[in-house]
N, C-alpha and C positions, 0 to 999 in steps of 0.2 A: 504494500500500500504506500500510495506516495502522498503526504502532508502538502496542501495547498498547490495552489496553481503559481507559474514562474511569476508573477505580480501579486500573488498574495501572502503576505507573511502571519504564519500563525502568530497568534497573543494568546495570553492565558485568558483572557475577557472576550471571547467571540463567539460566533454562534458556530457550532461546525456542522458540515454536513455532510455527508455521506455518497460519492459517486461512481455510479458502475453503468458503466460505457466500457464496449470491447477496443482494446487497440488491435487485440490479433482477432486469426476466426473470419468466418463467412462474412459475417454482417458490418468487420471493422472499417471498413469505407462511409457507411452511414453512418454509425457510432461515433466514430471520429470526429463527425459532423455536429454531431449532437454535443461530444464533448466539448468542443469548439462553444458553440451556441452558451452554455449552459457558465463557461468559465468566461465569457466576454459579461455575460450579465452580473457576472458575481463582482469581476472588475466595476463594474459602471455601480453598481450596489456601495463597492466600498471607496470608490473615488469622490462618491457622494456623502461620504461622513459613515456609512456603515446601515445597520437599523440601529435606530436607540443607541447612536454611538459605540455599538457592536460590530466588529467585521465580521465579515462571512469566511470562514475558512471551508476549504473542499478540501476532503480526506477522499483522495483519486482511487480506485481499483478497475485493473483490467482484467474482468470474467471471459475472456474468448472467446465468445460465442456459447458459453457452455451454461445450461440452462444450470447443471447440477455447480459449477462454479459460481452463478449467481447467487444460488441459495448459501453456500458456504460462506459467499462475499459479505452478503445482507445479515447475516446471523454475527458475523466476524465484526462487521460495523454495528449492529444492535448490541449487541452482551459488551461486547472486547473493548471497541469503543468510546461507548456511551450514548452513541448519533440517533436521535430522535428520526429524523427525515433523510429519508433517502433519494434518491436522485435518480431515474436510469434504465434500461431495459430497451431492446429494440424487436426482439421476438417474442411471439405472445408467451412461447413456451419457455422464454424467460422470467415473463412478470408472475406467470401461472406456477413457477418455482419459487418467486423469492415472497410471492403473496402468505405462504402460510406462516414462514417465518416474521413475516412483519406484524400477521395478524397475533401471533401463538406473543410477540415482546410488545408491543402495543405502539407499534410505530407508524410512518405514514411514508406513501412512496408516491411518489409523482412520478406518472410514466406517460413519454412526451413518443409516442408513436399511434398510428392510425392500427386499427384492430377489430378485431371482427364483430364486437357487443356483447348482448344479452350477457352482461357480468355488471355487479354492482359492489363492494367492499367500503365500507366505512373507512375502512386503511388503506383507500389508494384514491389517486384524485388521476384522471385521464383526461389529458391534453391535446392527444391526437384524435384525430377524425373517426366519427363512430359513423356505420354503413349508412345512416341517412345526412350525412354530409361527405359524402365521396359516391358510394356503391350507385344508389338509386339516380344520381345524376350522370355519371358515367354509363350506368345501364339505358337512361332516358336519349341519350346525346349520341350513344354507338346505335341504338334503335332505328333512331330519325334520320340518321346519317348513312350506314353500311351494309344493314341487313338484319335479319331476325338468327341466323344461326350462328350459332357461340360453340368454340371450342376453348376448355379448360384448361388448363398445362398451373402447376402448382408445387414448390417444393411441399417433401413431406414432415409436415410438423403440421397443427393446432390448425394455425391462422387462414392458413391455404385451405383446407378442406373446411370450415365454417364459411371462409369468404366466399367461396364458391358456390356452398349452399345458399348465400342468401342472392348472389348472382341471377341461381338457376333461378330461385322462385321471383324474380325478378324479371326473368324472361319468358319464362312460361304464363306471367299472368299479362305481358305483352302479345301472348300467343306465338312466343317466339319457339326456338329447339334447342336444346343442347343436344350437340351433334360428337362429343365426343371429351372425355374427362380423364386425365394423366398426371401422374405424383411421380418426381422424380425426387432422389436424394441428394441432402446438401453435400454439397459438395461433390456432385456426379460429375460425371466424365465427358468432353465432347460429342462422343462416339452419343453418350443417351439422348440429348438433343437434337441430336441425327436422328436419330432413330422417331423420335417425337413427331418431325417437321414430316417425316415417310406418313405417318397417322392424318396430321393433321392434310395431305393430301388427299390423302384416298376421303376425309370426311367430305372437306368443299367447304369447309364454313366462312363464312362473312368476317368475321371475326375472331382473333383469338383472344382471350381472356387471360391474365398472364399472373399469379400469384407467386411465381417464384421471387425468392428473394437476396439479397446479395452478391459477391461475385458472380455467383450461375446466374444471371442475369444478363451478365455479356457472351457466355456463352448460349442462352437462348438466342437473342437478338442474332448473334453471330452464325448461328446455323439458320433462321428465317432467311437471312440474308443469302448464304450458300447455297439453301433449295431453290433459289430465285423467285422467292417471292416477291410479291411488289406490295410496298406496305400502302401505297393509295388507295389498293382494293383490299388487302387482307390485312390491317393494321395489329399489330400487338397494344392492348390497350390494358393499364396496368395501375392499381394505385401504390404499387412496391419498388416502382422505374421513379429513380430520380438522379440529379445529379450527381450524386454521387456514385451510383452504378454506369450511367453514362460514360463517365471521365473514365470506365474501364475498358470503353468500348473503340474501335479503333475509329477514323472519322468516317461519317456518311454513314453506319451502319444503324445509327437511333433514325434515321430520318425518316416522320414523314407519324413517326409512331406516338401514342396520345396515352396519358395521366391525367387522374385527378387527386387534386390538394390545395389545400389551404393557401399554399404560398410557394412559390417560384422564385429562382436568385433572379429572373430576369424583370417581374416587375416592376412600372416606372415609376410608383411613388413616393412623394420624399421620404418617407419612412422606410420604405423601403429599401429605395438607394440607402440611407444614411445605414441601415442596420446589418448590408452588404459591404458595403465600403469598410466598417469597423470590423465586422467580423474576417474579411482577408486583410487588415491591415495586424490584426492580432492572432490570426490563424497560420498568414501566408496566400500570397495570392493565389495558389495553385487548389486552395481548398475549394469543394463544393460548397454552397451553402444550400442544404436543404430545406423543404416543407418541417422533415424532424428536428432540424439544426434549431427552425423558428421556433419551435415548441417547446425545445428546449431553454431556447433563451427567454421565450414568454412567462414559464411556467416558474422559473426562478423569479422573476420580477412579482408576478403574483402572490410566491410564497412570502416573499423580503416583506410586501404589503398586509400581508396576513398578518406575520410574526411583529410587525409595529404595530397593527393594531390591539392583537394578543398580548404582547409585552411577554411572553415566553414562547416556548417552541414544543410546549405538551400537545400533540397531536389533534384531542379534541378539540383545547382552547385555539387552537388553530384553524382546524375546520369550520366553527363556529364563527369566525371574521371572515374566512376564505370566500365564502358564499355571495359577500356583499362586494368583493375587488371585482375591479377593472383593471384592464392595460390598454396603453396604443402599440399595441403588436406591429411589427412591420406588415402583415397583412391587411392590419384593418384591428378597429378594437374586439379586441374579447373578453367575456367575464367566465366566471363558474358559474352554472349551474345548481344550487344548492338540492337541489333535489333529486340528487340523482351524480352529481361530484366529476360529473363531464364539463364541457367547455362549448360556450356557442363561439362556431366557427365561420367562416366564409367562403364555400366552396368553388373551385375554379376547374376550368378544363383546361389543358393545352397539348397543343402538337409540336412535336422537338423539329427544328428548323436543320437542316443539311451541315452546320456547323454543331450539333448537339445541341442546341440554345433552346428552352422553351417558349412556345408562344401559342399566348392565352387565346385560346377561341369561343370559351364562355366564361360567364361571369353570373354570378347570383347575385350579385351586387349589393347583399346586405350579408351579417351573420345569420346561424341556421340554429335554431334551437336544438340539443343535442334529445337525438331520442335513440339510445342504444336498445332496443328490443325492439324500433321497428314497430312500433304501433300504427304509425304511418306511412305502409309501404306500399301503397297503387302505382303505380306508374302513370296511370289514364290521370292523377288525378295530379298530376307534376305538371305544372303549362313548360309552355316552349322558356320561358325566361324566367322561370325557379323562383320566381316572388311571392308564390304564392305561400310556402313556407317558412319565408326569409324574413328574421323583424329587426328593422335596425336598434 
């Protein structure tokens, strides 16, 4: 475990907090990201005088991708510690590991990734996109756009086989088909994406559906591209494709291919710029800044606002202020949720430009109130321009 970030110096009088982000591992390109995200806000937190004249120290750990390392990590930072709040997690079957252990010490984790739903915990507060702020509008948008048949392709863990299922019933109540559904393993081999792309021909689908996640994510893309497909008709549409799998991908092979999220390094608003500009000025230019990287950095600034409010860092007295924060996120503002300890977000579409760059092609153009279970999932009942859900 590494003590603080290169600009943070621990004090005996500070709030510490507890971080697990993979440096190594499948998913460490995105994590990275998020560690990035997560330690620029902890800077600006205590450049700003601290909370309550408190600095925030980060107590760093790198779990590897390893669900069973999380849990170790999160237990090591709860007992060994002392750390109230933890920070962290980019696979579901990461948070789904280090949940019991937070719940069994009585801590709180903020986990800054998009995920499949129908989950609720007292002891976790969820910052990334739940299926009705990504799923149901990407489902709405590839409909109207490419066709009704959907082919799945999905690493195997948790998140891919849930997301998918809420994909299908997504499509099937468009009267669309799922034409075809494949789990490969992290960390598979070129040769199984080959083999994949053979499937997905013989189906014909309109669309592929893409929950893989991490580096196998340049190796999908990279075999789409060898069977010669053309992604103007058969696009890979994905809300697990972001920058920072891109930046793995050689040029010209993302193009053309469509995500949804919250937030994009590419858009042009001040907040925006300004919170890309900082984060490769303290990352390194070479870094992605992701949809998770935002969340990560949103979700610190939230917490900092909670624990001023709270005046301690006991989990409940926390939660109980959390409900009423706001941020100006680079996205757009977002608050929590109190009811339920999600986040209203602002959901976007884009298509990656011939240079890797994304570019937004929809816009909800407000936040989305978070409904992890889906209460609200017609599709008939999404207009063309997502307002009808969206409250600012």
């Amino acid at each position: 475990m590494a003590r603080g970030s290169p600009t943070t110096e621990p004090t005996t009088a500070c709030w510490r907090v507890g971080i697990l982000f993979s440096a190594t591992g499948v998913t460490a390109a995105v994590e990275t990201s998020q560690l990035g995200g997560t330690l620029l806000a902890i800077d600006e937190i205590n450049a700003a005088g601290g909370v309550l004249g408190r600095r925030v120290e980060a107590v760093i750990t790198d779990p590897a991708s390893d669900p069973r390392a999380y849990r170790r990590l999160a237990e090591q930072l709860l007992v060994e510690e002392g750390v109230r709040l933890l920070f962290g997690g980019y696979m579901s079957s990461t948070r789904k590991a280090m949940l019991p252990v937070v719940e069994a010490h009585g801590g709180l984790l903020f986990y800054p990734t998009l995920y499949e739903g129908f989950e609720y915990s007292r002891h976790c507060v969820y910052t990334g996109a739940a299926p009705n702020q990504n799923s149901i509008q990407l489902a709405t948008y590839l409909l109207r756009h490419y066709g009704n048949r959907f082919f799945l392709i999905g690493s195997d863990y948790v998140y891919p086989y849930e997301s998918n299922r809420i994909m299908s019933d997504f499509v099937v109540q468009s009267r669309g088909r799922v034409v075809g559904e494949v789990y490969v393993p992290l960390g598979a081999p070129d040769s199984a994406f080959g083999e994949v792309m053979e499937r997905v021909r013989e189906a014909e689908p309109d669309v592929i559906f893409s929950t893989v996640v991490g580096a196998d994510t340049a190796r999908l893309y990279a075999a789409h591209h060898a069977a010669g497909f053309d992604s103007r008709r058969l696009p890979i549409a994905s809300l697990t494709t972001s920058e920072a799998e891109v930046s793995l991908m050689a040029r010209g092979i993302a193009a053309g291919h469509i995500t949804a999220a919250p937030f994009f390094e590419t858009l042009g608003t001040p907040a925006a710029r300004r919170f890309v500009a900082a984060f490769k000025r303290r990352n390194g230019m070479h870094m992605p800044v992701t949809a998770a990287a935002e969340a990560a950095y949103f979700q610190m600034h939230l917490a900092a606002a909670a624990l001023a409010r709270a005046g301690t860092d006991a989990p409940g007295d926390l939660l109980a202020q959390l409900g009423g924060c706001t941020f100006e996120a680079p996205q757009g503002r977002v608050r929590m949720e109190a009811s339920n300890h999600h986040t209203w977000l602002r959901p976007r579409i884009a298509r990656l430009d011939a240079d890797g760059r994304f570019k937004v092609v929809w816009d909800a153009g407000a936040s989305v109130k978070p409904d992890p279970y889906c209460v609200v999932q017609n599709l008939d009942d999404w207009p063309a321009d997502g307002r009808q859900f969206a409250l600012s």
